[in-house]
DSSP file (Angstrom, degrees, kcal/mol; ACC not computed):
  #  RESIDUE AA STRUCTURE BP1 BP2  ACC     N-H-->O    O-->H-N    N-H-->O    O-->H-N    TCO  KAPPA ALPHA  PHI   PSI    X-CA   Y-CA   Z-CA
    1    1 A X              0   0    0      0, 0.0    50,-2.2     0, 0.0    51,-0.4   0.000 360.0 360.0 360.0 143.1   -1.7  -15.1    3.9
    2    2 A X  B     -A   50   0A   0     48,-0.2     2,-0.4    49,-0.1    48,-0.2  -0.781 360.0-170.9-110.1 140.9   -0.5  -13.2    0.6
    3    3 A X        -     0   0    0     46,-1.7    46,-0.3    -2,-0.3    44,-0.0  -0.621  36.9 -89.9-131.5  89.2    3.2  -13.4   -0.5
    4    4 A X        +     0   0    0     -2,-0.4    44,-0.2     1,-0.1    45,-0.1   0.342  38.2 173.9 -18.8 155.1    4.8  -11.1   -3.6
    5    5 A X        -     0   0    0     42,-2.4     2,-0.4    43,-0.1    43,-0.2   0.246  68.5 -12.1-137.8 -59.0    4.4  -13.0   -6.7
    6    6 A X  E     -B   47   0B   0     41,-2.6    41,-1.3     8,-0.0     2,-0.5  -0.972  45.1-140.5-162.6 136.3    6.0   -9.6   -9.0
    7    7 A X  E     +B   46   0B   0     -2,-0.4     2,-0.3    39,-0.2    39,-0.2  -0.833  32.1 177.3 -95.1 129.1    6.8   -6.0   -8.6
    8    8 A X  E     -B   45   0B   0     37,-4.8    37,-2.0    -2,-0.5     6,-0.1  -0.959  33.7-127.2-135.1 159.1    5.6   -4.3  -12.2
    9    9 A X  S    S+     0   0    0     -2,-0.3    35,-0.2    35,-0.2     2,-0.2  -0.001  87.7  40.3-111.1  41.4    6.0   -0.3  -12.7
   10   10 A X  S >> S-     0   0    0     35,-0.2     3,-3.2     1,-0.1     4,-1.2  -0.651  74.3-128.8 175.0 156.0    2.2    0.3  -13.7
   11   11 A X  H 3> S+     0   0    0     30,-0.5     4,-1.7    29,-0.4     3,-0.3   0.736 106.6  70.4 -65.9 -37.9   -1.1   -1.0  -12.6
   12   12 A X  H 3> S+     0   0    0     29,-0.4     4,-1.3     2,-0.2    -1,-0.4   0.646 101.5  38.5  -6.9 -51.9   -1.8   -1.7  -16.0
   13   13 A X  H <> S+     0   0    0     -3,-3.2     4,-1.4     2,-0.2    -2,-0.2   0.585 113.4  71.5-119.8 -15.2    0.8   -4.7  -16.3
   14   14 A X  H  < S+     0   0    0     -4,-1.2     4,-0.4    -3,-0.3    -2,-0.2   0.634  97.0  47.0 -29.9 -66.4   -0.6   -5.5  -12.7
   15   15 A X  H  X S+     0   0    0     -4,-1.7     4,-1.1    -5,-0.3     5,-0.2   0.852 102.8  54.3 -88.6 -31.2   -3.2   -6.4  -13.7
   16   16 A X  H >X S+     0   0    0     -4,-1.3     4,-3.1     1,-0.2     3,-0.8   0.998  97.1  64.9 -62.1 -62.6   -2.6   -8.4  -16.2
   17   17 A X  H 3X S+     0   0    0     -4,-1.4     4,-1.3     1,-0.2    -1,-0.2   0.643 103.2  49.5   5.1 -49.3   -0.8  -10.3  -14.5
   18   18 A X  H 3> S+     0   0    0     -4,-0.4     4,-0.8     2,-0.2     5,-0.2   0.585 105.8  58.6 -98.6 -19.7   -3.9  -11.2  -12.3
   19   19 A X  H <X S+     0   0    0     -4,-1.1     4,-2.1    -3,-0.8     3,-0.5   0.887 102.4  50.3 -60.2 -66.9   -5.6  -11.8  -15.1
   20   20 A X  H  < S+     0   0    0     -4,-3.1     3,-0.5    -5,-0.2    -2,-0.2   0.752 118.4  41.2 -23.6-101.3   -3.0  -14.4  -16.1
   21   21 A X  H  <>S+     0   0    0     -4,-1.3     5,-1.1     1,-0.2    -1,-0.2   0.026 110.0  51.6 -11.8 -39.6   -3.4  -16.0  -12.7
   22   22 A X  H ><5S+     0   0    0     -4,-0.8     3,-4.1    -3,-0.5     2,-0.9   0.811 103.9  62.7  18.8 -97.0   -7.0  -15.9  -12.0
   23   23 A X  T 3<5S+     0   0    0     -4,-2.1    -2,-0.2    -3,-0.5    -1,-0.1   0.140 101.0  44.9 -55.4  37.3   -7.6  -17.4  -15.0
   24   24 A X  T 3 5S-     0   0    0     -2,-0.9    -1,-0.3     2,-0.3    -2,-0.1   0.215 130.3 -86.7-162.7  13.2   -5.7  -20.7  -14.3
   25   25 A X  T < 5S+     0   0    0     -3,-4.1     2,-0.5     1,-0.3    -3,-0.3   0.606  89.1 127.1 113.2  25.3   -7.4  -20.9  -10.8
   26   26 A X      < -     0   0    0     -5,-1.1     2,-0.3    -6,-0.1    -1,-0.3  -0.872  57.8-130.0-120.8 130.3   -4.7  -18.6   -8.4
   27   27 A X        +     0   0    0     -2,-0.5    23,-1.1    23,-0.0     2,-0.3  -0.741  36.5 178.5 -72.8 127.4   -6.3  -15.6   -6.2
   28   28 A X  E     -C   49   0B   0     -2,-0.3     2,-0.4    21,-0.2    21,-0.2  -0.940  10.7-166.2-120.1 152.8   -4.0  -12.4   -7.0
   29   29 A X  E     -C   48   0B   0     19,-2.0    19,-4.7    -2,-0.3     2,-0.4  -0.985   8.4-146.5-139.2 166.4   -4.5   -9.0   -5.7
   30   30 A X  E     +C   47   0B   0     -2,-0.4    17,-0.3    17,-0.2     2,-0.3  -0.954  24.2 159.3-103.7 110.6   -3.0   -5.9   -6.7
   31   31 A X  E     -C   46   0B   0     15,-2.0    15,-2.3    -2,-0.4     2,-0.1  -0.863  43.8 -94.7-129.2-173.5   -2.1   -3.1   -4.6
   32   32 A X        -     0   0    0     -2,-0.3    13,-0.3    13,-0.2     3,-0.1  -0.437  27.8-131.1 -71.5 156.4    0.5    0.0   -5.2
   33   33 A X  S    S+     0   0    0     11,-0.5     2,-0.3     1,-0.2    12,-0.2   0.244  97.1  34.9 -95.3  -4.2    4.0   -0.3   -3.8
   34   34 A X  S >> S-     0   0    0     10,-0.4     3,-2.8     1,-0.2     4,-0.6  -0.748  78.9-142.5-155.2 126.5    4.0    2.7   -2.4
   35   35 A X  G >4 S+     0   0    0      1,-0.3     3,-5.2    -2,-0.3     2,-2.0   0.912  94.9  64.1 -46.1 -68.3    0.6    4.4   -0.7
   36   36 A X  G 34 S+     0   0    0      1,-0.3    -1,-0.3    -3,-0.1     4,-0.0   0.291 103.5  39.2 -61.5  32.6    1.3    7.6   -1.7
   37   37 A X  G X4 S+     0   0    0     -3,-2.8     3,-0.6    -2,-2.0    -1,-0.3   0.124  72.8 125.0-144.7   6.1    1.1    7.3   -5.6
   38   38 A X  T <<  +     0   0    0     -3,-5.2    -2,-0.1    -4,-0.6    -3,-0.1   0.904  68.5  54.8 -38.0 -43.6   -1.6    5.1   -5.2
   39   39 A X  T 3  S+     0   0    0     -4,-0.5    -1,-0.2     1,-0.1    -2,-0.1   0.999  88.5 103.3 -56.1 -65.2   -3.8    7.6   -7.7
   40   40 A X    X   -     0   0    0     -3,-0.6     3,-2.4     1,-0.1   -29,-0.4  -0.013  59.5-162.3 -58.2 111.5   -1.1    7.3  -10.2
   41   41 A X  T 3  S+     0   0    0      1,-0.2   -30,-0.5   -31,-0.1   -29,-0.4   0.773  97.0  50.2 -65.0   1.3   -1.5    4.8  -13.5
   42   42 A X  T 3  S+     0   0    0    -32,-0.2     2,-0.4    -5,-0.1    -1,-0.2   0.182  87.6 114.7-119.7  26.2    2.2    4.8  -14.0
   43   43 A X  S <  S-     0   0    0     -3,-2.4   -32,-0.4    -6,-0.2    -9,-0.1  -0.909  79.2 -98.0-108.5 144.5    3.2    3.9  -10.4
   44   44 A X        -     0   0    0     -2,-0.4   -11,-0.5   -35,-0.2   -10,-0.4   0.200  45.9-171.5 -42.8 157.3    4.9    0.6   -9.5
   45   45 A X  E     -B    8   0B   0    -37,-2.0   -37,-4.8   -13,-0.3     2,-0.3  -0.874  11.2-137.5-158.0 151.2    2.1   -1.9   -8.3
   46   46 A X  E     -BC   7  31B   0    -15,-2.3   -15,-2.0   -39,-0.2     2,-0.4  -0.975   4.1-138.9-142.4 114.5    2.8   -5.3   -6.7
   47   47 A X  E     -BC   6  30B   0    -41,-1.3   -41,-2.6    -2,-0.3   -42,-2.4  -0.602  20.3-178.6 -39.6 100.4    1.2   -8.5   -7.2
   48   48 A X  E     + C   0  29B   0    -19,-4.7   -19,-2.0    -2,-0.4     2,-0.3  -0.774   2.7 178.0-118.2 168.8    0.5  -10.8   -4.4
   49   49 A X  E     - C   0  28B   0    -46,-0.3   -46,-1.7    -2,-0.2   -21,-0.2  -0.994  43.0 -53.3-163.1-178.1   -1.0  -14.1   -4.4
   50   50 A X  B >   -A    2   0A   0    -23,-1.1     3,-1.2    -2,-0.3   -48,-0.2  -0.063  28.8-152.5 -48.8 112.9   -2.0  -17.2   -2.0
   51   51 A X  G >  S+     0   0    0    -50,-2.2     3,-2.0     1,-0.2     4,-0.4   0.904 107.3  63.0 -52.0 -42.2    1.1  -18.2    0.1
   52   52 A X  G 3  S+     0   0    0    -51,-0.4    -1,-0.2     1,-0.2     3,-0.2   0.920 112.9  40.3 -50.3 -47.7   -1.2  -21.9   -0.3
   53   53 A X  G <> S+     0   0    0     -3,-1.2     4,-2.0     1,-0.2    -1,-0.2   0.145  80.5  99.4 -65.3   6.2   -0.3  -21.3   -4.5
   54   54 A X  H <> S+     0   0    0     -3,-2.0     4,-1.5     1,-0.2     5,-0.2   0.981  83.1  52.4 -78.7 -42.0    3.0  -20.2   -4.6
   55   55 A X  H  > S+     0   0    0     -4,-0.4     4,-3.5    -3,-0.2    -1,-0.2   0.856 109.6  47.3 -21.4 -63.8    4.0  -23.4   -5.4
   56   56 A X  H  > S+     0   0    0      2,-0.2     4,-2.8    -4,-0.2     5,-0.4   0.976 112.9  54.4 -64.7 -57.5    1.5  -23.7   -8.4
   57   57 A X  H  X S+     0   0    0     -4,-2.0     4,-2.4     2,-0.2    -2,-0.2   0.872 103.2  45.8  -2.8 -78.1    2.6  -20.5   -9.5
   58   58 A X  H >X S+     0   0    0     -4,-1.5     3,-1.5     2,-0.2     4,-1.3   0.996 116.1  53.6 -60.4 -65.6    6.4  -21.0   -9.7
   59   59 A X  H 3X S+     0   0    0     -4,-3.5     4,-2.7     1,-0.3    -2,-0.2   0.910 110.1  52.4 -54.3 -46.9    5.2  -24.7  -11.8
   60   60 A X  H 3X S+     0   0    0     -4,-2.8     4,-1.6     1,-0.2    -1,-0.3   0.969 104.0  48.3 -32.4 -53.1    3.2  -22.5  -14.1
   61   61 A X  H X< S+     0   0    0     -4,-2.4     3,-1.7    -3,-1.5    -2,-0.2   0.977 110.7  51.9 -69.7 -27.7    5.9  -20.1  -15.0
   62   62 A X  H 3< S+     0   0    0     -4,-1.3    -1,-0.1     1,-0.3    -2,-0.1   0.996 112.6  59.2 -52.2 -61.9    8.8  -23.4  -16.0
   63   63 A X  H 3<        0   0    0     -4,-2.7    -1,-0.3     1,-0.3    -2,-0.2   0.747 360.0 360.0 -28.1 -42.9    5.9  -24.2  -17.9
   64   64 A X    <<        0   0    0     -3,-1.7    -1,-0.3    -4,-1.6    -2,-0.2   0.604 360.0 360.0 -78.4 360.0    5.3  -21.1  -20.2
């Protein structure tokens, strides 16, 4: 099961994001927040990640 991690308004900052994440061992995926703009680089995208990691997640970000 996937659970928002972060609403960003382009796929671009999306992705980074899952970059972040990834890289420190958490599965993300990326889809659009809304279907029909999917095409679009400047449309909100949302960031989910392992309901099993949200925990690790949250401890990351107090860290940073």
């Amino acid at each position: 099961m996937w659970v928002i991690f972060r609403r960003t308004p382009s796929r671009a900052s999306a992705e980074m994001w899952k970059e972040f994440l990834e890289a420190e061992g958490v599965p993300a995926r990326v889809l659009p927040e809304m279907v029909e703009k999917a095409s679009e680089a400047g449309a909100p995208h949302v960031v989910y990640v392992a309901k099993a990691k949200q925990q690790v997640v949250e401890e990351m970000l107090r860290n940073l």
